[in-house]
C-alpha positions in Angstrom: -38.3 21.5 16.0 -39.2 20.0 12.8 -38.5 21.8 9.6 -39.8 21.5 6.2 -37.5 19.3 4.4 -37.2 17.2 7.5 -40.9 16.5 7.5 -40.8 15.7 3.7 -38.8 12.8 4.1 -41.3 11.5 6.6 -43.9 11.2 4.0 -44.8 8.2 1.7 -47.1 8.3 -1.9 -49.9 8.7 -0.5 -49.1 11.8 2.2 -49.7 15.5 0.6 -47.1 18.3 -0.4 -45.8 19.5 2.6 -45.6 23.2 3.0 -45.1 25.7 6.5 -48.5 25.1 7.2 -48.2 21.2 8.1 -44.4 22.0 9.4 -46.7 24.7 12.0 -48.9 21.8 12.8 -46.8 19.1 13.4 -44.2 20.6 15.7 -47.4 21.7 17.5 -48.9 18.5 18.3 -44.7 16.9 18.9 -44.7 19.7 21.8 -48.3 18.9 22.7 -47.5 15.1 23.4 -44.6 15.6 24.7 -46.2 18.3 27.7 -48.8 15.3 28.3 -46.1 12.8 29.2 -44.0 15.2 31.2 -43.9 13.8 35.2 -46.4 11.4 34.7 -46.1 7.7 35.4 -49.2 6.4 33.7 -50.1 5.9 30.2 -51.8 8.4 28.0 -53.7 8.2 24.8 -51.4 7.9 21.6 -48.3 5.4 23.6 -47.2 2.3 22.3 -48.2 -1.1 24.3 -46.9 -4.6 23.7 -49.7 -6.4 24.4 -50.2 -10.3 24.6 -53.5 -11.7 24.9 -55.1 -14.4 26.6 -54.0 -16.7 23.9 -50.6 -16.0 24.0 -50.8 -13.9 20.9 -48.5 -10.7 21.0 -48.8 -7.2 19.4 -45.9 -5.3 19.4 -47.1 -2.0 18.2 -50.7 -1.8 19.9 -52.0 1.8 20.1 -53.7 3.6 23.4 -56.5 5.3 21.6 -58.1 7.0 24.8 -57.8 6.7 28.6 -60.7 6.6 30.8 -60.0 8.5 33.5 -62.8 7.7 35.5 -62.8 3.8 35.1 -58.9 3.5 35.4 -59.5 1.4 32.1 -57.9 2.5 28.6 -59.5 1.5 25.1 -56.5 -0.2 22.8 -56.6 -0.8 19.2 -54.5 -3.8 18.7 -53.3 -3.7 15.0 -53.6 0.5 14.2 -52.8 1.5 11.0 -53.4 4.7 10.2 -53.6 6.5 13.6 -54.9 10.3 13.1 -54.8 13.1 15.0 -56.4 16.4 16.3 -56.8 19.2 19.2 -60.4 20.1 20.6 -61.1 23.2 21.3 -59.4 22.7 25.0 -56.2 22.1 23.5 -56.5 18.4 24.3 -55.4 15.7 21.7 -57.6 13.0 20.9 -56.7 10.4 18.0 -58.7 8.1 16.0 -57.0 4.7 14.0 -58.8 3.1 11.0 -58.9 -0.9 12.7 -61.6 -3.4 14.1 -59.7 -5.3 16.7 -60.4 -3.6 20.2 -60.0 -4.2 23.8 -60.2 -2.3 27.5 -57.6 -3.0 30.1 -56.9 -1.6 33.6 -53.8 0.4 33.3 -52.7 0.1 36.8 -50.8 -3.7 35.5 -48.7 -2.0 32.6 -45.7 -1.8 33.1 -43.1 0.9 31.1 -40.3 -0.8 28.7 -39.1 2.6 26.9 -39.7 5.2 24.8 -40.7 4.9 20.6 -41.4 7.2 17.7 -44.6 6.8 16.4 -46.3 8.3 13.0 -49.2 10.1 13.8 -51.4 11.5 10.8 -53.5 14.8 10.1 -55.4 16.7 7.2 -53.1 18.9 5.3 -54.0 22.6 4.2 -54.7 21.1 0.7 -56.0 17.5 -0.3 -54.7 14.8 1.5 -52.8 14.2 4.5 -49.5 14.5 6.2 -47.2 12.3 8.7 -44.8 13.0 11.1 -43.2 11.1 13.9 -43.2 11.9 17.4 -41.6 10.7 21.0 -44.3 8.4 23.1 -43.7 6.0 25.8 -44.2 2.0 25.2 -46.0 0.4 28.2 -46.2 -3.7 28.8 -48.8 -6.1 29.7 -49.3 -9.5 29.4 -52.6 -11.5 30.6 -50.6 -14.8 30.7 -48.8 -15.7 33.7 -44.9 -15.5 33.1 -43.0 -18.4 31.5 -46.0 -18.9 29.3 -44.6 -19.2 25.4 -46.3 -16.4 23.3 -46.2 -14.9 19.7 -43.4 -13.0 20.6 -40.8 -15.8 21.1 -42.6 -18.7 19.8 -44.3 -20.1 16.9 -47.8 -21.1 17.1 -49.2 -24.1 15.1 -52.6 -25.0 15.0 -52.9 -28.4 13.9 -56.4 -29.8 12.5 -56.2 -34.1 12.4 -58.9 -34.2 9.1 -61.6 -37.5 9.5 -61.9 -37.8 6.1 -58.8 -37.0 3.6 -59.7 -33.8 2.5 -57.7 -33.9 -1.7 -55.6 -36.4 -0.4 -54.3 -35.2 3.1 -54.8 -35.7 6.6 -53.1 -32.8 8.7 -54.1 -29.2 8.1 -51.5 -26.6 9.5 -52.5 -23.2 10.5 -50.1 -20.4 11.8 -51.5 -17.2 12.0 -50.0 -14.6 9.2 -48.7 -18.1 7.1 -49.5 -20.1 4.1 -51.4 -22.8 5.9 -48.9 -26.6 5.3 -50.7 -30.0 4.6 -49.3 -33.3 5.2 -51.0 -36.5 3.3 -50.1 -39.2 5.7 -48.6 -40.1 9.8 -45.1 -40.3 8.4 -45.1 -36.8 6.8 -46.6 -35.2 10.1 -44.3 -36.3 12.5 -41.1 -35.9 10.2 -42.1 -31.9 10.0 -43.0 -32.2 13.8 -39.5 -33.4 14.6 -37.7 -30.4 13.3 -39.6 -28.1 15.9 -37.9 -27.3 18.9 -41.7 -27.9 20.8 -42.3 -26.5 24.4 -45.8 -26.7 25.1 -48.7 -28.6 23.6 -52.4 -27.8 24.3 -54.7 -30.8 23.0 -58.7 -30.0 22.0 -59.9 -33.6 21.8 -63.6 -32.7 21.3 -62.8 -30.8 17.4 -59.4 -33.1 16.5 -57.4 -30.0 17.0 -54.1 -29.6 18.3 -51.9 -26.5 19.5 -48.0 -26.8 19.1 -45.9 -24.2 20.5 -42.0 -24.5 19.3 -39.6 -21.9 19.8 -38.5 -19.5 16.7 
């Protein structure tokens, strides 16, 4: 059980004063989350899954927002960032993250890696909100076939061959989260190519664009 000072030093700037009355709540919903994952073998809403895509792009920290228990399908936010929290009137939780990027996946191909703490986020008794962190289970799936180089434990370079010298260069750079690099001429190129420990390469004749994927 939680107590007040340990849930103080859960918060950040933003989170409200924290009194007995978010203390109440959040060892609450801790023993609430952790009933739902007691003898169960499947995934449910507010775990962790590392998730790579289609593209071989990886999310490490991709939240189950809601599973479907009819479909066998679960709806996954893939970058969460604030993920809040709440009890209907049954006593079920149900949580709701502020993102965009979506997906739906058959739950029956994850597979379970571990257990995480996670911050979850509710309204305090005054303005703002609170955090705390509770036990959920991380789950794993991948829609590559295995041995295919991903996010996770490569680099990922898209490489745009210019037709006309766009300010004086010729190669345009591109990996996702980076400062995109440009290279003026052939020579400059492949000298920054040849440092690259390069595993796979995935050519796109018809738009000059190039896909290197070197190891980290």
């Amino acid at each position: 059980m939680l107590d007040i000072e340990e849930l103080r030093k859960m918060q950040d700037d933003d989170c409200c004063s924290i009194t007995e009355y978010e203390v109440k709540k959040a060892n609450e919903y801790i023993e609430l989350l952790k009933k739902e994952r007691e003898n169960t073998n499947f995934p449910v809403a507010g775990d962790i899954l590392q998730y790579t895509d289609e593209y071989g792009t990886y999310y490490s920290l991709a939240h189950i927002e809601k599973v479907f228990k009819t479909s066998e399908e679960i709806d996954i936010c893939e970058y969460p960032s604030t993920i809040f929290i709440e009890k209907s009137k049954k006593g079920q939780i149900c949580f709701s993250s502020s993102n965009v990027s979506w997906f739906y996946a058959d739950d029956s191909k994850f597979k379970k890696v571990g257990t995480s703490k996670k911050f979850f986020y509710d309204l305090g008794y005054r303005f703002g909100c609170f955090r705390f962190l509770a036990d959920v289970n991380v789950w794993e799936y991948s829609e590559l076939p295995p041995n295919e180089p991903t996010t996770k434990t490569h680099h990922k370079y898209r490489v745009k061959e210019l037709t006309a010298k766009n300010n004086g260069y010729k190669y345009l750079v591109v990996e996702l989260g980076y400062i995109p690099m440009e290279f003026g001429t052939d020579e400059e190129y492949q000298k920054w190519k040849s440092t690259l420990v390069i595993d796979k390469i995935e050519k796109r004749e018809h738009d000059n664009v190039v896909y290197i994927w070197a190891k980290k």
